[in-house]
N, C-alpha and C positions, 0 to 999 in steps of 0.2 A: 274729617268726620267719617264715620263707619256707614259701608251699608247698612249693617241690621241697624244703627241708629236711625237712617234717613228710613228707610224701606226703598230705597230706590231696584230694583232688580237689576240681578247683573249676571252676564255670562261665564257658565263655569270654566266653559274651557278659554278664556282671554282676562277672568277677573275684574272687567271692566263693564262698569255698568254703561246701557242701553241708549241713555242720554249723555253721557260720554263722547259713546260711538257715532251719535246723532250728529254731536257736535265737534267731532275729529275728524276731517280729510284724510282718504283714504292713502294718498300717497305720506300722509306723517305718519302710519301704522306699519308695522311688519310683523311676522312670522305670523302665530295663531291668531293674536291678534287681527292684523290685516285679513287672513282668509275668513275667517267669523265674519268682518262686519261687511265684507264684499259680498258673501254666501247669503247674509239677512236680505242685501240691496237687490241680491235675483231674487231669488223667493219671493218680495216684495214686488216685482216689478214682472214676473215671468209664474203668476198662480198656477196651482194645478199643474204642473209640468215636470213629474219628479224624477222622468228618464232626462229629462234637459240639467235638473240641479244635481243629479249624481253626476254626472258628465262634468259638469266645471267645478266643483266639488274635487273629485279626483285630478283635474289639472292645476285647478289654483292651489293646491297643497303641495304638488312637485313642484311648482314653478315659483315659491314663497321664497328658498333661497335665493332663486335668480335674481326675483325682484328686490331682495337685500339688499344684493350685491350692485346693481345696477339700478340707483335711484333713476335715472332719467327715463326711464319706462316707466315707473309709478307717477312720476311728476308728468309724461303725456299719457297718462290714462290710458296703458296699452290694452290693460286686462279688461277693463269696462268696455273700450271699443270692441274688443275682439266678441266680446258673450255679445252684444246688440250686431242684431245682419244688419248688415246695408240695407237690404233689400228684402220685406214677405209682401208675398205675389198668394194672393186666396182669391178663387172665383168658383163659380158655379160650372158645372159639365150636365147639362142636360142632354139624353142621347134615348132612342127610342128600341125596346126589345122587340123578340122575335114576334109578340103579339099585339104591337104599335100603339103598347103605350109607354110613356114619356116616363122614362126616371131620373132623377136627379143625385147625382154625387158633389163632393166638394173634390176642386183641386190644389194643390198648393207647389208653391216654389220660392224654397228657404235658400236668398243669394248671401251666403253668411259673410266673405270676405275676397277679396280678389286683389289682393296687394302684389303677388308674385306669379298671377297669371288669371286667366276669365274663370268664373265658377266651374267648378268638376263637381259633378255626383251625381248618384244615381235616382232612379224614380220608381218608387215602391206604391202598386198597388193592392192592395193591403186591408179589410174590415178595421184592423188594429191603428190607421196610419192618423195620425190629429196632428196637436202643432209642434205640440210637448217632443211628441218624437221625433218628428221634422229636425227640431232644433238640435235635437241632442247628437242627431245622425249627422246635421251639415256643421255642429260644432265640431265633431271628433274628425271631419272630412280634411278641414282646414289643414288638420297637425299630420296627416296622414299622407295627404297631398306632398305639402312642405317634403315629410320626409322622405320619397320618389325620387328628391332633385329636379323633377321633371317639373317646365314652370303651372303651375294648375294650379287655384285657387280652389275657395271650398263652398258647395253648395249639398243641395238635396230637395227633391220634390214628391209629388205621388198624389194618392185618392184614394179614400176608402171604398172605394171600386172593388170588388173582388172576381176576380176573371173565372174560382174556381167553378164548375157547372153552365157556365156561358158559351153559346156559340160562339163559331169563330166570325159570324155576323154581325153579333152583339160587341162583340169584344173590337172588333170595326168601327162597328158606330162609337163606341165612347172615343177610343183611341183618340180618332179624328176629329170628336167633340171638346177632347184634353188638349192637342194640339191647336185647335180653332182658335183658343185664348191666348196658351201657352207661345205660341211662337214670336208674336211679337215682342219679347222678353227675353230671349235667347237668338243664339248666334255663335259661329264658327269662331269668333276673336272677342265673344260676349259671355256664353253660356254655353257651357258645352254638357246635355244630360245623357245619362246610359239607364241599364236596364238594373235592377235589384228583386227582391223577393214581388214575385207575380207580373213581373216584366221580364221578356224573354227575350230569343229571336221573334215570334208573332207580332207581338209587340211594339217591340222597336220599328218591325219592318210596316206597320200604320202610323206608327208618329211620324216616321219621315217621309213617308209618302205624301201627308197629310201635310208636312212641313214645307216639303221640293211643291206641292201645287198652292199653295198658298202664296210662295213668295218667286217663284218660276227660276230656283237655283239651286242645285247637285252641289252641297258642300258637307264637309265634314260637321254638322250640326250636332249629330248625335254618335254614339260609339255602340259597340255591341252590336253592326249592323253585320249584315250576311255577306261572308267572304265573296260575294258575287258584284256587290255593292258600294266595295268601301270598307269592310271589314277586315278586322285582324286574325290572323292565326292562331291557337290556342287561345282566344280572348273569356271564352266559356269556363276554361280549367284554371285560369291563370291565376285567381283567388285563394283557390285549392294549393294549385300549385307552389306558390309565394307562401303560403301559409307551412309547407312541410319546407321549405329551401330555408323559411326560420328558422324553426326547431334544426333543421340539421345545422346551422349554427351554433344554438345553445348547446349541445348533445357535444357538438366537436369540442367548445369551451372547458368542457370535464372531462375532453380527450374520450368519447367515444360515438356513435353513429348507428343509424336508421337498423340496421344488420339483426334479425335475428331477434327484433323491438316488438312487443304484442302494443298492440295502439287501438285502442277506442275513441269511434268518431261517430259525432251527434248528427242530424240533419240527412238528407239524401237527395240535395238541389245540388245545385254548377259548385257548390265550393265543398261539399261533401265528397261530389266525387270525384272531383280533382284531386280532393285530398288523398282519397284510395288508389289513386290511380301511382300520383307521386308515391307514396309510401311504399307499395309495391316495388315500383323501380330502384328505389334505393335500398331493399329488402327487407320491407319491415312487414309486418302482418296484419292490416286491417281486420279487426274482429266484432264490431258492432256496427251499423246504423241505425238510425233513428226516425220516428214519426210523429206529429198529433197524437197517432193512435196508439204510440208504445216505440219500445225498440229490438230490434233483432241480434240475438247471441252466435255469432258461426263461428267457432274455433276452429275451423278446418282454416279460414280466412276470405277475403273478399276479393278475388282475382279471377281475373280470365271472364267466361260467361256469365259469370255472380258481378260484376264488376259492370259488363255492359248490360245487363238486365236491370239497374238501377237506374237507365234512360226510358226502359221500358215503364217499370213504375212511373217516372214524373208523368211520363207521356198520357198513362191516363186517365189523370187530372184528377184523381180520387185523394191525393195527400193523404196515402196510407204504403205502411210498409209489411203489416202483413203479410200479404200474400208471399215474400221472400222467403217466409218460414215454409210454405206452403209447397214451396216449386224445390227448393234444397235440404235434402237430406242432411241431419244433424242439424238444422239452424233452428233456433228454439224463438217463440214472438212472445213478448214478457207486455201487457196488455197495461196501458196508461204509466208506465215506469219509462225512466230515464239511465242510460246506459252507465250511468257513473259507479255502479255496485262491481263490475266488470275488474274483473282484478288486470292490469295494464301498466305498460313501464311509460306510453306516452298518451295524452291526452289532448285531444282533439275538437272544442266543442265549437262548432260546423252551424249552428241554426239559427237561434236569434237571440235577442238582447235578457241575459237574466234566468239564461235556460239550467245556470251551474250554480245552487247555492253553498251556504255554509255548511250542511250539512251533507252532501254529495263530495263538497272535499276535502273532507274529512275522511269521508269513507273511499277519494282514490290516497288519500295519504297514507292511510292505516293499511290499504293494499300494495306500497311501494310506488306507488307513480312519483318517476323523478322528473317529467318536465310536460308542462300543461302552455299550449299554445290555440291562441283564438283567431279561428276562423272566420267566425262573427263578429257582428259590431259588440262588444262590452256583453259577451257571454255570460261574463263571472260576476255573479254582485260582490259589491266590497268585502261582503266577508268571506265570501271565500276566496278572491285574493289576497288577505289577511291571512287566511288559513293556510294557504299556500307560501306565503314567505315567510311565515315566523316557522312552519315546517324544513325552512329550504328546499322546496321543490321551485326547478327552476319555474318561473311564469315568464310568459309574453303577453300584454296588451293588443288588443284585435289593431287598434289605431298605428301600429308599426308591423303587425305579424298578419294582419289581413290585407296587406295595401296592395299585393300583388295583381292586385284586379284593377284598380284604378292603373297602376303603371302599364301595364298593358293597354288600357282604356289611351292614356296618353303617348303611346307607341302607337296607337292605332290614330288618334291625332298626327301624329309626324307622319306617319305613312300618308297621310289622308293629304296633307299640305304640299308633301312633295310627287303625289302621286304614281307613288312607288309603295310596292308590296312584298315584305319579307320573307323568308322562308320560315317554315316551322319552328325548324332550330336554329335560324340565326334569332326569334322574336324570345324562344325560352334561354337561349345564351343572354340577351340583355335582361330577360325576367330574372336572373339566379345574381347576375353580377348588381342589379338593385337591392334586392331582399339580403346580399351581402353587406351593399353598402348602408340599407338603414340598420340592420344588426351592428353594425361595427358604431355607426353615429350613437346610437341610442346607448350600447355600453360605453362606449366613451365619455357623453355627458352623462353619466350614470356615477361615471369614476371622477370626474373634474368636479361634478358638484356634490361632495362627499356620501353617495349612496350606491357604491360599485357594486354591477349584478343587480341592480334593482328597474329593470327593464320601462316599468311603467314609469317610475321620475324620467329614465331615460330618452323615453322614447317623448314625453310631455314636452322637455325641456329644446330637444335637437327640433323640434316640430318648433315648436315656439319660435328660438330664436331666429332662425330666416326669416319669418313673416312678421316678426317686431320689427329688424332692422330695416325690412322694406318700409314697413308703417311709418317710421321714423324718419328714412329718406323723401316721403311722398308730404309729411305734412299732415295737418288735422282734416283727415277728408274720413 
């Protein structure tokens, strides 16, 4: 019998009506099919969440062939395990301001999976931070982790806490108020959290204060801590850093490099200017960054004293970029716009989740941009990674081309364990020879599972499989 006969409604994009799907196990489903009616079961079961349903959205679509090809991951429910954490940790952080009285923030700590080593991620305080994004940060952590090599599982935490405007008194007391909860939940071979957008060195250096007197032991609990402390070398730039050791991957691919490259870059935090710093070295021209309040055009370029004044800016907690225009002759401040108009052969978008739509890449396509790599968590919304590969402009996914921050995070774990401290350039020799090797893993399952050059299946798929086959060895846990 016909749908239009019954009226039963049915999905366009699977042809399969809704009671069907109700009544079909996910593992007897494949291709659009299967992704539809997994994608209805979060939706369903993860409301209000739509930074978390793009996020596995985007991986269950790369990973459909896998699961073809490899029923016995569908038959242990690897996809369903993996979108549900283990473990959300939500509490209260009551902490008192400079005029003593008592405010209250939310904290939270999303332990999403830890099959190939204890939670990794960072902790973002954030007005913007809820659960939605929690999730969607410690889902992409997982596949990001994975592909490191390094053993790290995936987490994420944080508090709509906002440090901007607060004393360093204020920012004290919550700290140690975040930690007060937090710590018995984490641990050096349990949880291991670092710093992300509104957590810094300051930061850090009260949560583990806060952490070593609560429990009366110096361990590597946290990363991003101060090179005096237990901290790594370049651990600030190395996000940046690993972000441009990408691209110069993709760029070598079509047989050419950073030299002589005009590059626009979003943001003007630790992986903006990492990124400017890397770009420079390898000779390319840093020509924008960006603000809340707008972004800055210098086509002279971003180097030298233009380059270290951008610590200047973070430093004074105003999240503006402005005054850059103000201090450098020729640099123009273009007021609530976004750098992407910027004519640029590389792109760079450096800040946060959704900052690059369909319409900004369109306009770096129609300018020649031949390859767009993320510094951020999931920069680009889908359409304009759409617009970006049906153009063929190379793309990278932040979850493989941003990871260079957590590897370092877990270099500075190994340091931590063996109590031993690296040099500068032996820590960026192991940061270049990773961002190598996830470049290489990610085109590789890009090419084996028929999508070569298509970075994001790639990078989906190599993240994946490690921490299926651990799932798999460990059992229904």
């Amino acid at each position: 019998m016909s749908t239009a006969t019954t009226g039963t409604p049915t999905n366009a994009a699977t042809g399969m009506s809704r009671d069907a799907r109700a009544f079909t196990p996910l593992k007897n489903l494949s291709g659009p099919a299967y992704v539809a009616a997994l994608m209805e079961q979060v939706k369903t079961k993860n409301p209000a969440e739509p930074e978390f349903h793009q996020a596995v959205h985007e991986v269950v679509e790369s990973l459909s062939p896998v699961l073809d090809r490899h029923p016995e991951y569908k038959a242990a429910h690897l996809m369903e395990r993996m979108i549900e954490p283990e473990r959300v940790i939500l509490f209260r952080v009551p902490w008192l301001d400079d005029n003593g009285e008592i405010q209250i923030n939310r904290g939270f700590r999303i332990e999403m999976n830890s099959a190939i080593g204890p939670y990794k991620g960072g902790l973002r305080f954030h007005p913007s931070v809820n659960l939605g994004i929690l999730k969607f940060l410690a889902f992409e952590q997982v596949f990001k982790n994975s592909l490191t090599t390094l053993p790290m599982g995936g987490g994420k935490g944080g508090s709509d806490f906002d440090p901007k405007g607060k004393s360093d008194n204020e920012v004290m007391h919550f700290c140690q108020s975040f930690m007060t909860e937090l710590f018995r939940h984490i641990g050096a071979n349990t949880d291991v959290p670092a710093g992300d957008i509104g957590v810094g060195g300051r930061e850090i250096g009260f949560l583990f204060g806060q952490y070593k007197r609560l429990k009366n032991e110096f361990t590597g609990v946290l990363t991003g801590k101060g090179q005096g402390w237990g901290g790594s070398l370049i651990r600030p730039e190395a996000t940046g850093f690993g972000a441009v050791y990408f691209a110069q991957e993709q760029l070598a691919s079509k047989g050419t490099d950073f030299q002589g490259k005009l590059v626009a870059v979003s943001g003007f935090g630790n992986v903006a200017w990492g990124a400017v710093k890397k770009v420079g070295d390898l000779g390319g021209k840093v020509v924008t960054i960006s603000g809340p309040d707008g972004f800055v055009h210098d086509p002279a370029g971003i180097t030298g004293e233009k380059w270290e004044y951008m610590l200047k800016l973070r430093a004074t907690g105003q999240d503006v970029v402005a005054p850059y225009a103000e201090k450098f002759t020729g640099a123009t401040f273009h007021a609530g716009k976004r750098p992407w108009s910027v004519k640029v052969d590389v792109a760079l978008p450096c800040a946060t989740q959704n900052e690059l739509n369909g319409d900004d890449a369109a306009e770096l396509v129609k300018n020649g941009c031949i390859c767009v790599t993320e510094g951020a968590n999931m920069p680009c919304t889908p359409e304009a990674v759409e617009t970006f590969q049906k153009a063929g402009v190379m793309f990278a996914p932040g979850k493989a081309a941003n990871a260079g921050g957590v590897a370092v995070s877990g270099l500075e774990m190994s340091q931590n364990s063996m109590r031993y401290g690296w040099t500068r350039e032996e820590v960026d020799a192991k940061l270049h020879t990773i961002m190598k090797s996830i470049y290489k893993a990610s085109s590789d399952a890009a090419a084996e599972y028929g999508t070569p050059g298509n970075l994001v299946n790639g990078a989906n798929i190599a993240g994946f499989m490690k921490v299926a086959n651990a799932m798999m060895d460990q059992g229904a846990v």
